[in-house]
N, CA, C and O atoms as a MOPAC input file, in Angstrom:
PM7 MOZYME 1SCF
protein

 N     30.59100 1   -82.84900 1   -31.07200 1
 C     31.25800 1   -81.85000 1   -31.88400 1
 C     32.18000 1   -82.48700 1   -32.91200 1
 O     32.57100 1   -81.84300 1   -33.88500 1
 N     32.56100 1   -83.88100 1   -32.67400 1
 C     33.45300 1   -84.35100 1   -33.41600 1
 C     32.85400 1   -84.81700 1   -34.49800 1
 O     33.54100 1   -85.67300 1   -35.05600 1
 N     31.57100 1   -84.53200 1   -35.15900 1
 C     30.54300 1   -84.82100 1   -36.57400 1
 C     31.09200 1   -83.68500 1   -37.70200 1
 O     31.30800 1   -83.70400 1   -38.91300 1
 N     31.16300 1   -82.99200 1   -36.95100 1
 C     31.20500 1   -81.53500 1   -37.48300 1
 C     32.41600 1   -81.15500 1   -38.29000 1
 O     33.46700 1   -81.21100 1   -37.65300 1
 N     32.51000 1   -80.77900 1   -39.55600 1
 C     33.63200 1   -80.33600 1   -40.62400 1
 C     34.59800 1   -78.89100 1   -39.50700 1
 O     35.77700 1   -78.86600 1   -39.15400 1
 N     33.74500 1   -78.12800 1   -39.31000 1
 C     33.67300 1   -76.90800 1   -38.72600 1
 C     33.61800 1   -76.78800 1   -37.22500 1
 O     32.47100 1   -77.16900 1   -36.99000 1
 N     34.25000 1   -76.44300 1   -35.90500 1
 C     33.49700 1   -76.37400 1   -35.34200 1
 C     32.82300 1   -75.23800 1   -34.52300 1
 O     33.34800 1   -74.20200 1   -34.11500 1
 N     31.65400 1   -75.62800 1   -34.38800 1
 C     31.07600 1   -73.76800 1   -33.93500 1
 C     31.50400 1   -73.33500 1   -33.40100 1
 O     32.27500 1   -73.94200 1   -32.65800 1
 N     31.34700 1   -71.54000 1   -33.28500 1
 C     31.91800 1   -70.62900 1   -32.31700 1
 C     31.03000 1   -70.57300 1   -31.43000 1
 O     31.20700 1   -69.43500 1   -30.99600 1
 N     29.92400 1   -71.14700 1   -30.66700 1
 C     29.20600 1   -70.68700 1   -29.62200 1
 C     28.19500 1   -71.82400 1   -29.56000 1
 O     27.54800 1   -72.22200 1   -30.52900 1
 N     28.13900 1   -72.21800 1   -28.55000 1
 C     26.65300 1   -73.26900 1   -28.41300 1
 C     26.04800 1   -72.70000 1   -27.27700 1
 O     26.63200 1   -72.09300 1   -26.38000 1
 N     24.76400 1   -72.94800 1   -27.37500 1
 C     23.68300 1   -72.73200 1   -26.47100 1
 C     22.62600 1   -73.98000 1   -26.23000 1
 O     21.98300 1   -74.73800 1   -26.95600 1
 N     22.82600 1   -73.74600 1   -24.61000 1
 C     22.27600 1   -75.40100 1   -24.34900 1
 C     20.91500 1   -74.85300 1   -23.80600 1
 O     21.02500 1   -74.86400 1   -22.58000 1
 N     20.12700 1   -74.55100 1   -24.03100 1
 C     18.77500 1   -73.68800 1   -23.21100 1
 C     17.72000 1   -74.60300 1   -22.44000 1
 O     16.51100 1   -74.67300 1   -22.66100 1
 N     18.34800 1   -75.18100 1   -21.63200 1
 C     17.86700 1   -76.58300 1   -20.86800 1
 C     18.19000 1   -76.01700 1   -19.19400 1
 O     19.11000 1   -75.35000 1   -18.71900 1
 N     17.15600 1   -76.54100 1   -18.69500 1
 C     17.46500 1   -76.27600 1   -16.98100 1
 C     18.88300 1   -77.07400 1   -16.61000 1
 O     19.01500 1   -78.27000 1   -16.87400 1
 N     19.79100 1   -76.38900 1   -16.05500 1
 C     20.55900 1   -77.15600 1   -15.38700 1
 C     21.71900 1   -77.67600 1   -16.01000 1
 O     22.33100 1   -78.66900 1   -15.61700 1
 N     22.12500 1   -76.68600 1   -17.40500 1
 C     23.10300 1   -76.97300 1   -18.57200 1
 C     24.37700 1   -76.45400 1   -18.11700 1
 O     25.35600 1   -76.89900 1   -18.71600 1
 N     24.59800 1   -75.57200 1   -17.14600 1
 C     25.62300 1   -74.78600 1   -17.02800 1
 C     26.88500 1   -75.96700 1   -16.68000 1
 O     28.06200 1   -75.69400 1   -16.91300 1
 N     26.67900 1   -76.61800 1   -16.39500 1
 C     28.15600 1   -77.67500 1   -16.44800 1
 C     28.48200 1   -78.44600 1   -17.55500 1
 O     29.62800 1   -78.43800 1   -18.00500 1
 N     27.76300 1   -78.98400 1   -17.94700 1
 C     28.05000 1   -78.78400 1   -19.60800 1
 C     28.27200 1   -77.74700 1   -20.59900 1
 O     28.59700 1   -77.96000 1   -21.76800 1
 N     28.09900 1   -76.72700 1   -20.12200 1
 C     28.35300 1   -75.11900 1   -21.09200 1
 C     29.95300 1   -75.55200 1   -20.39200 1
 O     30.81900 1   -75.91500 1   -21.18700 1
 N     30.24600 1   -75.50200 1   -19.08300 1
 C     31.98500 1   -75.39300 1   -18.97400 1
 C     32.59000 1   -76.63000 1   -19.55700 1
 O     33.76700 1   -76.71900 1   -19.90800 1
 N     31.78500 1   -77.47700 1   -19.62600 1
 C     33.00900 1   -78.28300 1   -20.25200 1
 C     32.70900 1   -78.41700 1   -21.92100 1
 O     33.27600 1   -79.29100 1   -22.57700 1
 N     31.86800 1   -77.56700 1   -22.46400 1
 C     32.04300 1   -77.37700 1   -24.19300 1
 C     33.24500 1   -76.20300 1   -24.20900 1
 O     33.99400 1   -76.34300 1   -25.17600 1
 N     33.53900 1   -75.20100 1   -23.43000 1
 C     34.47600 1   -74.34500 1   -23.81900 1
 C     35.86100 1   -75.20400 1   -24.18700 1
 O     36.67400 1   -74.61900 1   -24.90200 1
 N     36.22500 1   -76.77000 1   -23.67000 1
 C     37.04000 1   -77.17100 1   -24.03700 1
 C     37.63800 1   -77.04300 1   -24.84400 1
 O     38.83200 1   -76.76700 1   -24.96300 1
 N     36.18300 1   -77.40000 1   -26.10800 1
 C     36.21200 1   -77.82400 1   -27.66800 1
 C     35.84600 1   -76.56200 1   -28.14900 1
 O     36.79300 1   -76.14700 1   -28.81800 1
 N     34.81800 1   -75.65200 1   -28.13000 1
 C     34.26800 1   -74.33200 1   -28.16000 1
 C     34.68600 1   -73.30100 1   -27.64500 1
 O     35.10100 1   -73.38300 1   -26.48900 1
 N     34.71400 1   -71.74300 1   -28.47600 1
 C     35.17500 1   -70.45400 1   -27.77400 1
 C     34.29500 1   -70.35000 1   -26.34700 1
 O     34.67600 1   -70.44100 1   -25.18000 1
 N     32.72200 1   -70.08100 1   -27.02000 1
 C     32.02700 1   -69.62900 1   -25.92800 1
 C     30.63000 1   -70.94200 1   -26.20500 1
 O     30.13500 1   -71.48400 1   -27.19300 1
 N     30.41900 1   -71.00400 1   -24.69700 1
 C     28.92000 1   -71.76800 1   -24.16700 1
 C     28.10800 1   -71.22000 1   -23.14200 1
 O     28.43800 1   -70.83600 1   -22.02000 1
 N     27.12300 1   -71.23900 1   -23.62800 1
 C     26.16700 1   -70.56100 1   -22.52700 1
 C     25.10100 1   -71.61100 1   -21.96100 1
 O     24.53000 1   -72.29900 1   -22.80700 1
 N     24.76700 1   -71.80500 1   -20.58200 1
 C     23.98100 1   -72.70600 1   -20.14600 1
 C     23.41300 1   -72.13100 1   -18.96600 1
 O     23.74300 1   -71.12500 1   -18.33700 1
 N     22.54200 1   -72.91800 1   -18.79400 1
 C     21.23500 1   -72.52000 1   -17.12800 1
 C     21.80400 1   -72.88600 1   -16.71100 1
 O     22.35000 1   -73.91100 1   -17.11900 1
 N     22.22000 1   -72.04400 1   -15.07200 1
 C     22.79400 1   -72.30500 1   -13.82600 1
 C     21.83300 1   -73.27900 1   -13.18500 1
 O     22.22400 1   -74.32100 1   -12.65900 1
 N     20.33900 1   -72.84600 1   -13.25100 1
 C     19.06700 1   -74.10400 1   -12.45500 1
 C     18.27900 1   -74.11300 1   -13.46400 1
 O     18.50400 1   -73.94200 1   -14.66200 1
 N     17.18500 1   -74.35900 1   -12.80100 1
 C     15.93800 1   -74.78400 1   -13.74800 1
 C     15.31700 1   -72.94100 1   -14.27600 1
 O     15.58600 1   -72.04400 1   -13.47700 1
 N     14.88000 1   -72.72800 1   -15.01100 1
 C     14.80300 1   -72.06800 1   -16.05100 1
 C     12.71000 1   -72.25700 1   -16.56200 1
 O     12.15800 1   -73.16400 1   -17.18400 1
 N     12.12900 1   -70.99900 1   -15.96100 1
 C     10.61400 1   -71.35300 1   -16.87000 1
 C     10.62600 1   -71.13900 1   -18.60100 1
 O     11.70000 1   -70.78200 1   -19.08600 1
 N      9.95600 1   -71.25900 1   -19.13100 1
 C      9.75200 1   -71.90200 1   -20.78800 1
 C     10.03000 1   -69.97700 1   -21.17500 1
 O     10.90500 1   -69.43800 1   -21.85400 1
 N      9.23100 1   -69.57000 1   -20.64400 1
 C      9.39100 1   -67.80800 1   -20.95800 1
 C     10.00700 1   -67.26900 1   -21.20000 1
 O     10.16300 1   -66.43600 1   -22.09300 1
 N     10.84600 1   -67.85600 1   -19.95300 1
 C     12.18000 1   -66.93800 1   -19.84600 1
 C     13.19300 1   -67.65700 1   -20.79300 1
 O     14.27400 1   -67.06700 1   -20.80300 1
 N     13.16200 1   -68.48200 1   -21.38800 1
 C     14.09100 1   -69.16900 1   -21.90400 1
 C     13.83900 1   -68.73400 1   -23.27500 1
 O     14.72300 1   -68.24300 1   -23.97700 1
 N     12.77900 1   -68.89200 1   -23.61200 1
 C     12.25100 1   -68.57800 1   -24.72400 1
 C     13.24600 1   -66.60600 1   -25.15500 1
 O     14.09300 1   -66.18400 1   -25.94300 1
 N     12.38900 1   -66.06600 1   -24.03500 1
 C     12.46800 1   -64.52000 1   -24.33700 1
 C     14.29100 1   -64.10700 1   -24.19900 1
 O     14.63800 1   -63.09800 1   -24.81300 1
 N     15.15300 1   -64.72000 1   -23.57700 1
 C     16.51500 1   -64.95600 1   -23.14200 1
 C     16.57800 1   -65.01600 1   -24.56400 1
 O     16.57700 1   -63.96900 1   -25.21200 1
 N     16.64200 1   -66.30500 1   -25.20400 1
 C     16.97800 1   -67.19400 1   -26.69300 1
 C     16.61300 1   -65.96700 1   -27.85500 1
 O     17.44000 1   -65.68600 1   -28.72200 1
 N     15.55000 1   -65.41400 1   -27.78600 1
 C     14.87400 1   -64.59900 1   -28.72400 1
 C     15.99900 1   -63.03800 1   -29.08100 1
 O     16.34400 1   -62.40300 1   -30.07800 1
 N     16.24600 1   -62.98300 1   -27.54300 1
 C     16.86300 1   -61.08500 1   -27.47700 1
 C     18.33600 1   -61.29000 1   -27.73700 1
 O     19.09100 1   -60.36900 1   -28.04600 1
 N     18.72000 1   -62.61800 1   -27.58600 1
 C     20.06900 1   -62.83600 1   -27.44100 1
 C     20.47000 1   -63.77700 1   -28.71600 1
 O     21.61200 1   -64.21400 1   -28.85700 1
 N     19.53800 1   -64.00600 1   -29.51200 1
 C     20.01800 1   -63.99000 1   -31.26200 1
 C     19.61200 1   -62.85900 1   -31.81900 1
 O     20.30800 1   -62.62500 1   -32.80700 1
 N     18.66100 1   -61.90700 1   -31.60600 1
 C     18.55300 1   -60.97700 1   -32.17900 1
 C     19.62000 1   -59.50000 1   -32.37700 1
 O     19.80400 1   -58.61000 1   -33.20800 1
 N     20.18500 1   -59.96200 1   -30.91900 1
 C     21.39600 1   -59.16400 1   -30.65200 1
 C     22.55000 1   -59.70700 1   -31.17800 1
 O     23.49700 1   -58.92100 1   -31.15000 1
 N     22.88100 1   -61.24800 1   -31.84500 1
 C     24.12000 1   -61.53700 1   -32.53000 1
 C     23.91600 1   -61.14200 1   -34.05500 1
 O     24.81300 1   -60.93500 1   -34.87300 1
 N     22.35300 1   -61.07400 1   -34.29300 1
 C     22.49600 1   -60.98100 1   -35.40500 1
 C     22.74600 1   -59.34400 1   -36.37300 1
 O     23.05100 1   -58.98200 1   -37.50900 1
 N     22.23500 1   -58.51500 1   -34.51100 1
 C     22.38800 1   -56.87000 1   -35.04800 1
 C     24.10200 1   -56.87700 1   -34.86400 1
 O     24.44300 1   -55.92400 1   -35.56500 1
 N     24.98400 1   -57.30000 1   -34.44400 1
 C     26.03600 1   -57.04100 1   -34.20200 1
 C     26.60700 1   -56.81300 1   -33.42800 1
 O     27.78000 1   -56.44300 1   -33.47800 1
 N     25.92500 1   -56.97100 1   -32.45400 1
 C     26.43700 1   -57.09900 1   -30.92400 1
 C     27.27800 1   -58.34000 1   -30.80500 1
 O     27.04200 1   -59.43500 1   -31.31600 1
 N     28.52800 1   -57.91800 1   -29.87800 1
 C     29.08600 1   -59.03100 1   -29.06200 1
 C     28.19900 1   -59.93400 1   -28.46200 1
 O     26.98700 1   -59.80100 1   -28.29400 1
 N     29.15300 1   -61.15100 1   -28.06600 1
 C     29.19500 1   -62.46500 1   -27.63000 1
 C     28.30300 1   -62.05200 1   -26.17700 1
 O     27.28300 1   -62.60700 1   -25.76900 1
 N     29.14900 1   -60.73600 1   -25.46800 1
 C     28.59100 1   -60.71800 1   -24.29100 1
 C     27.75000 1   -59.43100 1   -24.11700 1
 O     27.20600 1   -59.10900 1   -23.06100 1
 N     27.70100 1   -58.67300 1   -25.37200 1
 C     26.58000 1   -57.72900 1   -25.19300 1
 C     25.36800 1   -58.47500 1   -25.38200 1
 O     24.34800 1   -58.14500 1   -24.77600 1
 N     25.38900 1   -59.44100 1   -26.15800 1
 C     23.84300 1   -60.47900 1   -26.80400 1
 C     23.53600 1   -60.88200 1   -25.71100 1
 O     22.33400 1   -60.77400 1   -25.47100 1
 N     24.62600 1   -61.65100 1   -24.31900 1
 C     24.16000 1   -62.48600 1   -23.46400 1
 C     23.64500 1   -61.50900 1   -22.18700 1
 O     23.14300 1   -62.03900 1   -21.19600 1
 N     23.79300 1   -60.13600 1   -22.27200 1
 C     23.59600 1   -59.49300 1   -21.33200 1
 C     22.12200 1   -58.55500 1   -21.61700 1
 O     21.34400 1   -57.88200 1   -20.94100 1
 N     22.29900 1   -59.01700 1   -23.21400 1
 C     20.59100 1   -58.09900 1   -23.61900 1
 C     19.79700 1   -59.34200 1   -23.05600 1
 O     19.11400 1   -59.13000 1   -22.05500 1
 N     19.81100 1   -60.58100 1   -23.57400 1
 C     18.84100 1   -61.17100 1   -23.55800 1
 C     18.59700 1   -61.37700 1   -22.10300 1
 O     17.45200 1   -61.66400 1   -21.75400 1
 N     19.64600 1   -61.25100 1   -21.11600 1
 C     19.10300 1   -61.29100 1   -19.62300 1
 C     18.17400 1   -60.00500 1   -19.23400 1
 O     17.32600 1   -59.90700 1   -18.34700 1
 N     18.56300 1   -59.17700 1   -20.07400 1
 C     17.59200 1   -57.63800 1   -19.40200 1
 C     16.55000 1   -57.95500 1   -20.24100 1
 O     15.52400 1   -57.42600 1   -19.81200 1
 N     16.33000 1   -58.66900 1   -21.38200 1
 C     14.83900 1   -58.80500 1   -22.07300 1
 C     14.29300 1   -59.41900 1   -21.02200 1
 O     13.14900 1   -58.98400 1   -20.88800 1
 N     14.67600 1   -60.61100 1   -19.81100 1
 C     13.87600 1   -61.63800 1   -19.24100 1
 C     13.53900 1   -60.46000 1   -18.07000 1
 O     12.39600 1   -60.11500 1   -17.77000 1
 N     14.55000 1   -60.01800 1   -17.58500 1
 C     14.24700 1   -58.91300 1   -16.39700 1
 C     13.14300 1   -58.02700 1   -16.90700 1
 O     12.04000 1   -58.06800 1   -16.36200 1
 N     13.38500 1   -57.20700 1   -17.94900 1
 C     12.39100 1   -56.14900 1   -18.35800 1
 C     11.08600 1   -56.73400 1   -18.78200 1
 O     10.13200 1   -55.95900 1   -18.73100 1
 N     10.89900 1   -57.73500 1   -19.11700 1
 C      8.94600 1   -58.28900 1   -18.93200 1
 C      8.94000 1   -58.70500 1   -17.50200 1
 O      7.92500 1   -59.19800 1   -17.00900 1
 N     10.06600 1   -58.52100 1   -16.79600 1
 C      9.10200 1   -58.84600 1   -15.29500 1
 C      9.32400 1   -60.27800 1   -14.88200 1
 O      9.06400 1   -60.59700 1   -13.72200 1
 N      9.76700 1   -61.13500 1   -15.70800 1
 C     10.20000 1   -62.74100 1   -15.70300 1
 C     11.34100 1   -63.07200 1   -14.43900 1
 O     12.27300 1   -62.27700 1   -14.32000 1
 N     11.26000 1   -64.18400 1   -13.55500 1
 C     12.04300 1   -64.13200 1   -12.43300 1
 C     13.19600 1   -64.52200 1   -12.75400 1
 O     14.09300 1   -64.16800 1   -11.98900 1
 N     13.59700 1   -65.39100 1   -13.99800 1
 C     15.24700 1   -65.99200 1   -14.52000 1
 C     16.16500 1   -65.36500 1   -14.76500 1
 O     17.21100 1   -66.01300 1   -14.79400 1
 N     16.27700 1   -63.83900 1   -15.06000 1
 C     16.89400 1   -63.26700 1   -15.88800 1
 C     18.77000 1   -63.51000 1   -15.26700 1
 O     19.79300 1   -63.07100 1   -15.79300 1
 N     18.64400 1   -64.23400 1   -14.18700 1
 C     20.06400 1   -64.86700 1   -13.86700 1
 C     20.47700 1   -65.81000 1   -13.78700 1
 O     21.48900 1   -66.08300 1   -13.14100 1
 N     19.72500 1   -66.65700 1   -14.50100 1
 C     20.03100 1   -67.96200 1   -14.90200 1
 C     20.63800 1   -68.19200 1   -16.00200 1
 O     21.44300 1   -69.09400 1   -15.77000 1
 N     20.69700 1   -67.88600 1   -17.03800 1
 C     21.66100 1   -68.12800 1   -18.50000 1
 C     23.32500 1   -67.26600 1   -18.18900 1
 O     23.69400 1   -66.10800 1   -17.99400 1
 N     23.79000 1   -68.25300 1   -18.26100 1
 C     25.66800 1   -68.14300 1   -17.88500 1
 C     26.57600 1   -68.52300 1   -19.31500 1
 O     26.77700 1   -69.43200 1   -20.12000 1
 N     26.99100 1   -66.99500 1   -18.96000 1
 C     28.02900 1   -67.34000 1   -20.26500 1
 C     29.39600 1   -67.44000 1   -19.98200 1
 O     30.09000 1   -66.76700 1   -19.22100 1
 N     29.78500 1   -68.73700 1   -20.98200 1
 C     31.17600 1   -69.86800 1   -20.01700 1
 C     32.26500 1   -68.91200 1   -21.15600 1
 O     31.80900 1   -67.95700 1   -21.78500 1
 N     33.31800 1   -69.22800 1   -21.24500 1
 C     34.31900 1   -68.92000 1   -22.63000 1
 C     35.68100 1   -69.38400 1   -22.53100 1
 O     36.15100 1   -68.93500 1   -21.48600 1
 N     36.23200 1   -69.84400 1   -22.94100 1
 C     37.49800 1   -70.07100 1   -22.94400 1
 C     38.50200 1   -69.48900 1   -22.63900 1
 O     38.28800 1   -68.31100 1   -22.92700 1
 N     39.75200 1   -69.61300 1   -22.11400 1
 C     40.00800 1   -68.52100 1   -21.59200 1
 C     41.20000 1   -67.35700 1   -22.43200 1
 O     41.94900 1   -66.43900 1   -22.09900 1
 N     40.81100 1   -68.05900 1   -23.65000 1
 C     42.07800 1   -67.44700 1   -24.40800 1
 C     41.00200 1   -66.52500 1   -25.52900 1
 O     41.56000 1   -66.07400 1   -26.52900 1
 N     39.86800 1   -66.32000 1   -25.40200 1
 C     38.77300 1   -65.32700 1   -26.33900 1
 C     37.99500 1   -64.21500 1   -25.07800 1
 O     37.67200 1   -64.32000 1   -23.89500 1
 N     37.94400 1   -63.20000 1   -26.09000 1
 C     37.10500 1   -62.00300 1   -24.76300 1
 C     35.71500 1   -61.74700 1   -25.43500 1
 O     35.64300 1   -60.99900 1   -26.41000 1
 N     34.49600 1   -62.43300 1   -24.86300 1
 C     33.25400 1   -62.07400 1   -25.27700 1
 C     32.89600 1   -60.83100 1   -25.46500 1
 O     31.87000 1   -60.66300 1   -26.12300 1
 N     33.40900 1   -59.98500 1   -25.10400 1
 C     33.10100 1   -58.51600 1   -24.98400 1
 C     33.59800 1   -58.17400 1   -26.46600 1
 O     32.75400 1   -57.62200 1   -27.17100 1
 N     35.08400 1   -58.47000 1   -27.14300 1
 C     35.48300 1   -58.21700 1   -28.54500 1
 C     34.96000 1   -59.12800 1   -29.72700 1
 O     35.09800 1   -58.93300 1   -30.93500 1
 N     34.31200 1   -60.19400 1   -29.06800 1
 C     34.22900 1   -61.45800 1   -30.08300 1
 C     32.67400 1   -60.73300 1   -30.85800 1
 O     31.92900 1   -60.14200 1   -30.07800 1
 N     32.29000 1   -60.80300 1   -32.22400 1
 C     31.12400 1   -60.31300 1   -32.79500 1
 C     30.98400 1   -61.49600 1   -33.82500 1
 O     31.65100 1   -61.29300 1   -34.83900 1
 N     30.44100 1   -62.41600 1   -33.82200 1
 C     29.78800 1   -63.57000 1   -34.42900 1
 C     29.57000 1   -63.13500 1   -36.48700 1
 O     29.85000 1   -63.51900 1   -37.62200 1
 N     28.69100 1   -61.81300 1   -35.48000 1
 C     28.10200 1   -61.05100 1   -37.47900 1
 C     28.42400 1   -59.98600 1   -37.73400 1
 O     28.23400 1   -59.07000 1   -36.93400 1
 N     28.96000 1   -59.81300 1   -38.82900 1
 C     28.98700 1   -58.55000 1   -38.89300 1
 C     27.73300 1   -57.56500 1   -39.48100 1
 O     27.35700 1   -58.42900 1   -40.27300 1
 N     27.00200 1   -56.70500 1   -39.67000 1
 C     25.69200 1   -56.44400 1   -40.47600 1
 C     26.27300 1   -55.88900 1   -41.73400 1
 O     27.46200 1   -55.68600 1   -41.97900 1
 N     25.45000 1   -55.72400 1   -42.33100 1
 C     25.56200 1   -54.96400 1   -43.79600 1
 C     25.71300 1   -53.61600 1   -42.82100 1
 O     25.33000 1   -53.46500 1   -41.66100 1
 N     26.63000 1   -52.40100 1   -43.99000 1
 C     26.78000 1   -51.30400 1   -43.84800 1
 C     25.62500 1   -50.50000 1   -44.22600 1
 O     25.16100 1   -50.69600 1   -45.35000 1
 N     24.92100 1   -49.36200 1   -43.24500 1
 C     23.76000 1   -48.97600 1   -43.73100 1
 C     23.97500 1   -47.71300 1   -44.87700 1
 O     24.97200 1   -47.00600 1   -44.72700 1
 N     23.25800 1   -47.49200 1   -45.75700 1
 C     23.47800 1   -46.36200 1   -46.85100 1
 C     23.09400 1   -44.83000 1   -45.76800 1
 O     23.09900 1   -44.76800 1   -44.53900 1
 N     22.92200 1   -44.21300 1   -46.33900 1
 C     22.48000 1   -43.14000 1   -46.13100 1
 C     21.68900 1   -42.17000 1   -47.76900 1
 O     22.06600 1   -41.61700 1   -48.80300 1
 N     20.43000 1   -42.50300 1   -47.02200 1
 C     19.39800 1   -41.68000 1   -48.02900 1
 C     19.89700 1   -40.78300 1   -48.34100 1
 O     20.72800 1   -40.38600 1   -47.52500 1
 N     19.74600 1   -39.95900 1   -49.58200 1
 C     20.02800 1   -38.55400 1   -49.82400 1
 C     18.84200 1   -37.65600 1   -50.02100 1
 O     19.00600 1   -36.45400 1   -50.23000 1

């Protein structure tokens, strides 16, 4: 992290067996998320997929990390409790929102 001008608000380590390294990035980092064990490619994949798609609609830190566990649950995938989200203890994932979206119009 010490390369970095900036340093990120969130890393994601999507590796079997990251979750102790997710606690010790909150050091340097708000929030880290890592595999408690080993982790199949699927689920990691489909986890990674629902849970940027959800930072990027505007969901919280911990609404994103809690969709992308029900994306792994809802195809039926056995991991969906393996990706752990770490945070520091002075930020609340639940208020933290990464993006904000554009405001939508309304057609007339």
């Amino acid at each position: 992290m010490a390369a970095v001008d900036e340093k990120p608000l969130l890393v994601v380590l999507n590796s079997c067996h990251s979750a102790a390294q997710a606690e010790r990035l909150v050091e340097t980092v708000p929030f880290a998320i890592g595999m408690a064990e080993s982790i199949g490619d699927v689920d990691a994949i489909t986890y990674a997929a629902r849970f940027y798609a959800a930072i990027a609609e505007g969901q919280s830190v911990q609404g994103a990390h809690l969709l992308g566990r029900a994306a792994v649950e809802m195809n039926g995938l056995p991991d969906h409790e393996v990706p752990t989200l770490t945070c520091a203890l002075d930020v609340d994932p639940s208020a933290t929102r990464l993006v904000t979206p554009p405001a939508t119009s309304e057609i007339a």
